[in-house]
C-alpha positions in Angstrom: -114.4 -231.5 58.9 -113.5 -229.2 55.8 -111.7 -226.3 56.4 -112.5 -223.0 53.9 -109.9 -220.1 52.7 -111.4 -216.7 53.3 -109.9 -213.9 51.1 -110.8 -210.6 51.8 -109.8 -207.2 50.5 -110.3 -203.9 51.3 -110.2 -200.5 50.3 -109.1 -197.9 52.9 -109.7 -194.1 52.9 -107.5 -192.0 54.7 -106.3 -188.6 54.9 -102.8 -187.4 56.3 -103.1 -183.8 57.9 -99.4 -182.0 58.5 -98.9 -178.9 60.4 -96.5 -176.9 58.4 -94.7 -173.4 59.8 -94.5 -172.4 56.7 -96.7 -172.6 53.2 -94.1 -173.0 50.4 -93.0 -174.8 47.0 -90.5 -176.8 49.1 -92.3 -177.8 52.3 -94.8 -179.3 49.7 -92.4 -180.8 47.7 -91.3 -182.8 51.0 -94.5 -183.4 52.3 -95.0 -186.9 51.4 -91.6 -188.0 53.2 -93.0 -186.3 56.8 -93.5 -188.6 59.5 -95.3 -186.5 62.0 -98.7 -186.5 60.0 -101.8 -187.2 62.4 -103.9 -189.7 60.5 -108.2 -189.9 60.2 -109.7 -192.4 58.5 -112.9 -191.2 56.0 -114.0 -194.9 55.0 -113.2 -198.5 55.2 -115.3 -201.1 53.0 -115.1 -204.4 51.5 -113.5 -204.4 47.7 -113.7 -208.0 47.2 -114.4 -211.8 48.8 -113.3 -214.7 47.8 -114.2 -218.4 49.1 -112.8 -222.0 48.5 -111.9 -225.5 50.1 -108.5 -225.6 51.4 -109.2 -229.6 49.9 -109.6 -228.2 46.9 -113.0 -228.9 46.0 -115.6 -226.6 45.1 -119.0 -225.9 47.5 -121.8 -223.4 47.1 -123.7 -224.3 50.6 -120.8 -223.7 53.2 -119.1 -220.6 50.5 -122.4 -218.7 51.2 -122.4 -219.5 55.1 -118.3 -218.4 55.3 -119.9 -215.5 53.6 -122.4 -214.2 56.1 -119.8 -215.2 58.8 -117.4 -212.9 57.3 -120.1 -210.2 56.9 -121.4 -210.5 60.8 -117.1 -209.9 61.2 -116.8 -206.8 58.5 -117.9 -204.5 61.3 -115.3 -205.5 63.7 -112.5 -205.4 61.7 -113.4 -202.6 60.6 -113.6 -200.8 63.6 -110.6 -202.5 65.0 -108.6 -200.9 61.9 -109.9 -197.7 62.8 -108.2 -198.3 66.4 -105.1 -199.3 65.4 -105.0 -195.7 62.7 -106.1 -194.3 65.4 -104.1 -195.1 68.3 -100.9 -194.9 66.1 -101.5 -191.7 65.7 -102.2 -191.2 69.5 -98.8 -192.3 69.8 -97.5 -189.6 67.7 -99.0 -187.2 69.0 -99.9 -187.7 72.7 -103.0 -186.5 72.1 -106.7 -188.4 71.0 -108.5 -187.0 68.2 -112.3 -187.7 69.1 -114.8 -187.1 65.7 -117.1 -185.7 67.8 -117.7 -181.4 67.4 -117.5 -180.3 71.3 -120.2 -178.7 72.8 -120.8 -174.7 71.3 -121.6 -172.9 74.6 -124.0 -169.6 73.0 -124.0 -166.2 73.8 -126.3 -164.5 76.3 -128.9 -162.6 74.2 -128.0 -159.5 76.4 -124.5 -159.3 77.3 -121.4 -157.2 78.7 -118.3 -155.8 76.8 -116.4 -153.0 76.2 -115.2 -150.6 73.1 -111.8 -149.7 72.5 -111.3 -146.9 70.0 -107.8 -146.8 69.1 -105.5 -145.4 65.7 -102.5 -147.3 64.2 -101.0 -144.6 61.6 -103.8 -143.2 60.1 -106.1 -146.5 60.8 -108.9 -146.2 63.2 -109.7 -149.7 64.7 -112.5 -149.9 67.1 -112.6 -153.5 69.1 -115.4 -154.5 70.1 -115.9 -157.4 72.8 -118.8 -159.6 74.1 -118.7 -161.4 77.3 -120.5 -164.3 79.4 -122.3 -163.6 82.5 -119.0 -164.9 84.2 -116.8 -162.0 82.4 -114.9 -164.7 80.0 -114.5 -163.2 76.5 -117.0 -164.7 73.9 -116.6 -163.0 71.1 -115.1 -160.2 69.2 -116.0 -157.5 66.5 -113.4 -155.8 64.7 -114.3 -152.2 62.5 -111.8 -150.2 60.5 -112.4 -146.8 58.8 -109.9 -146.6 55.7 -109.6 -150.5 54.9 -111.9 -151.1 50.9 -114.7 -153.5 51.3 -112.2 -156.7 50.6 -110.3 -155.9 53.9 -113.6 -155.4 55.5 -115.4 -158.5 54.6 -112.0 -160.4 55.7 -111.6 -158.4 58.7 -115.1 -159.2 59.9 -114.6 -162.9 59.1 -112.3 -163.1 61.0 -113.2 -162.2 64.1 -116.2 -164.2 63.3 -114.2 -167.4 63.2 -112.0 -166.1 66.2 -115.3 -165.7 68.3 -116.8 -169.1 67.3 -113.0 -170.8 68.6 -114.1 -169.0 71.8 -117.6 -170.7 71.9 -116.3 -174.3 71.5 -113.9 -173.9 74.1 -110.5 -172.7 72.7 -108.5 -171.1 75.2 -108.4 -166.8 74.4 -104.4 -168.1 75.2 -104.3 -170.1 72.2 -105.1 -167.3 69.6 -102.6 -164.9 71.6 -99.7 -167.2 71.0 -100.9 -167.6 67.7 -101.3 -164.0 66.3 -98.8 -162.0 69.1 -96.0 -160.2 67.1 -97.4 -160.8 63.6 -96.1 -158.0 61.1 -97.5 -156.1 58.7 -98.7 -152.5 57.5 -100.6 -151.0 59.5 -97.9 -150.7 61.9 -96.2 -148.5 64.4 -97.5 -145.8 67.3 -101.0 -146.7 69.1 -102.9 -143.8 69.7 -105.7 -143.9 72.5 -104.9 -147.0 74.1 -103.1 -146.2 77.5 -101.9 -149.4 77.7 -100.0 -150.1 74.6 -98.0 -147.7 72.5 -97.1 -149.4 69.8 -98.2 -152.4 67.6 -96.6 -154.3 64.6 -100.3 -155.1 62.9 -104.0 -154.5 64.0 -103.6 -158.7 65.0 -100.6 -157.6 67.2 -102.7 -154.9 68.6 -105.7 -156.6 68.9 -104.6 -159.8 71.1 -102.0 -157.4 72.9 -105.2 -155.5 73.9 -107.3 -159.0 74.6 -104.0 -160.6 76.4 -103.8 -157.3 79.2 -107.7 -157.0 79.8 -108.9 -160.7 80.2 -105.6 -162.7 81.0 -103.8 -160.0 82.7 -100.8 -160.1 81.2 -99.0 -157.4 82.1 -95.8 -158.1 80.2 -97.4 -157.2 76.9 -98.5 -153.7 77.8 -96.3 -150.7 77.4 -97.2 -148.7 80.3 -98.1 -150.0 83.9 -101.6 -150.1 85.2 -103.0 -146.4 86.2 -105.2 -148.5 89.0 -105.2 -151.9 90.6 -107.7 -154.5 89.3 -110.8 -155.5 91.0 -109.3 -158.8 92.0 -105.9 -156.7 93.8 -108.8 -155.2 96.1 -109.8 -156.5 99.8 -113.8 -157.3 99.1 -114.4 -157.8 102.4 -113.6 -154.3 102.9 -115.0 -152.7 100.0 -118.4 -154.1 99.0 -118.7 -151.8 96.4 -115.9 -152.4 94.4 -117.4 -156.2 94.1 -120.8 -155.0 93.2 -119.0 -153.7 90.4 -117.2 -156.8 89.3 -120.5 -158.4 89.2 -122.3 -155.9 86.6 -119.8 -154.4 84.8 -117.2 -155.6 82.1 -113.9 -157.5 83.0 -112.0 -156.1 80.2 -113.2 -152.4 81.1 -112.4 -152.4 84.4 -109.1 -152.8 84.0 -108.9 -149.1 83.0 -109.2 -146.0 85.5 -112.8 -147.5 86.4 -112.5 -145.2 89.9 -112.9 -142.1 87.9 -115.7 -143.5 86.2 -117.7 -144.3 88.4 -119.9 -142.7 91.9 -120.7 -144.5 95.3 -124.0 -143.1 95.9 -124.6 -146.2 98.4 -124.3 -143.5 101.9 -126.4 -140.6 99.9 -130.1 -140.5 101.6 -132.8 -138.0 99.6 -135.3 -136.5 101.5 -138.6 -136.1 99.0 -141.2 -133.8 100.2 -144.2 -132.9 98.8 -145.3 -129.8 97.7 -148.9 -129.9 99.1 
């Protein structure tokens, strides 16, 4: 039986993606010479096929059959050099990279939140937040008064992109580790937050603020809470108080809620009619 020489060669796409801590002329420089770059492939296909005899003598019949054999096996190899990529760089990283977008989990139409007016210097910032029925953060707006319309339309971005990471899943942690302690001007005293006093940027401020009303943590605020939160009360005891987790805000209620609001639950009116 005659035995046949498959050559094949192909052409591999693939991009390299390197998390750097910092952006400069010298990280670039370097980059090529990283190790710890998670790799994706964007294409594999076939750049060229040759065919012959290992006897030596040519054939047209069994070249073309070796050829559709080798077709049938393009998709396999294929796909197992996609694996191999792939798993390498689950080794790496301890992590898999899956191509698939996760699941974008939308917005009640009507929804609960909270504003928090607040001044940095002589910057007025008013948060805004938008919450699922459950009381997990959603999404964020962000408005300044004195910022020109090029901090504005970046500022609003933004916390457009921050609130579509909250959608897909990313944890609000993630994006407090992230943005905690950044500096720049606006900086300084907070005015009219009672929970933090000071901020070194409106991103410090603004996750600070995020970090003590829907993680509670209490490390990051300046001042300690003026009440307990819903979840330090006895429910059994206090019905109310739950009835109020329920419809109200998470992040507001960490404020003095008690002043804010009236137990009319015991009050009886007596309506009588003037005939």
């Amino acid at each position: 039986m005659s035995k046949f020489l498959v050559e094949t060669h192909y052409t591999c796409t693939f991009k390299i993606v390197h998390e750097l801590d910092q952006l400069n002329e010298k990280a670039l420089s370097e980059i090529d010479n990283r190790k710890d770059g998670k790799v994706e492939i964007v294409n594999v296909t076939v750049n060229n096929r040759k065919t012959k005899r290992s006897d030596g003598k040519k054939t047209v019949k069994s070249d073309l059959e070796n050829i559709e054999i080798s077709h049938k096996k393009e998709s396999l190899n294929t796909e197992k050099l996609k694996n191999e990529l792939l798993n390498k760089d689950q080794n790496k990283t301890g992590k898999f990279k899956s191509d698939k977008n996760e699941k974008r989990f939308q917005m009640p139409d009507r929804r609960k939140g909270y504003i928090q007016k607040a001044t940095i210097g002589d910057h007025k910032i008013y948060l805004h937040t938008g919450e699922y029925d459950d009381g997990k953060i959603g999404e964020i707006f962000i408005d300044t008064n004195k910022e020109g319309e090029l901090v504005k339309a970046l500022t609003n971005n933004f916390a457009i992109a921050i609130s579509l990471g909250l959608q897909y899943g990313v944890p609000l942690e993630e994006f407090v580790d992230a943005f905690l302690d950044t500096k720049f001007e606006p900086s300084g005293k907070v005015y009219g937050n009672d929970r933090i006093l000071s901020a070194t940027s409106i991103l410090d401020y603004i996750f600070r603020e995020l970090a003590i009303s829907y993680l509670g943590k209490e490390d990051l605020a300046h001042t300690p809470g003026l009440n307990r939160s819903v979840e330090d009360k006895n429910e059994k005891d206090d019905q109310f108080l739950k009835i109020v987790k329920n419809i109200t805000s998470k992040g507001f209620v960490r404020s003095n809620y008690e002043e804010k609001l009236v137990d009319l639950s015991d009050v009886r009116i007596n309506l009588k009619s003037k005939n």
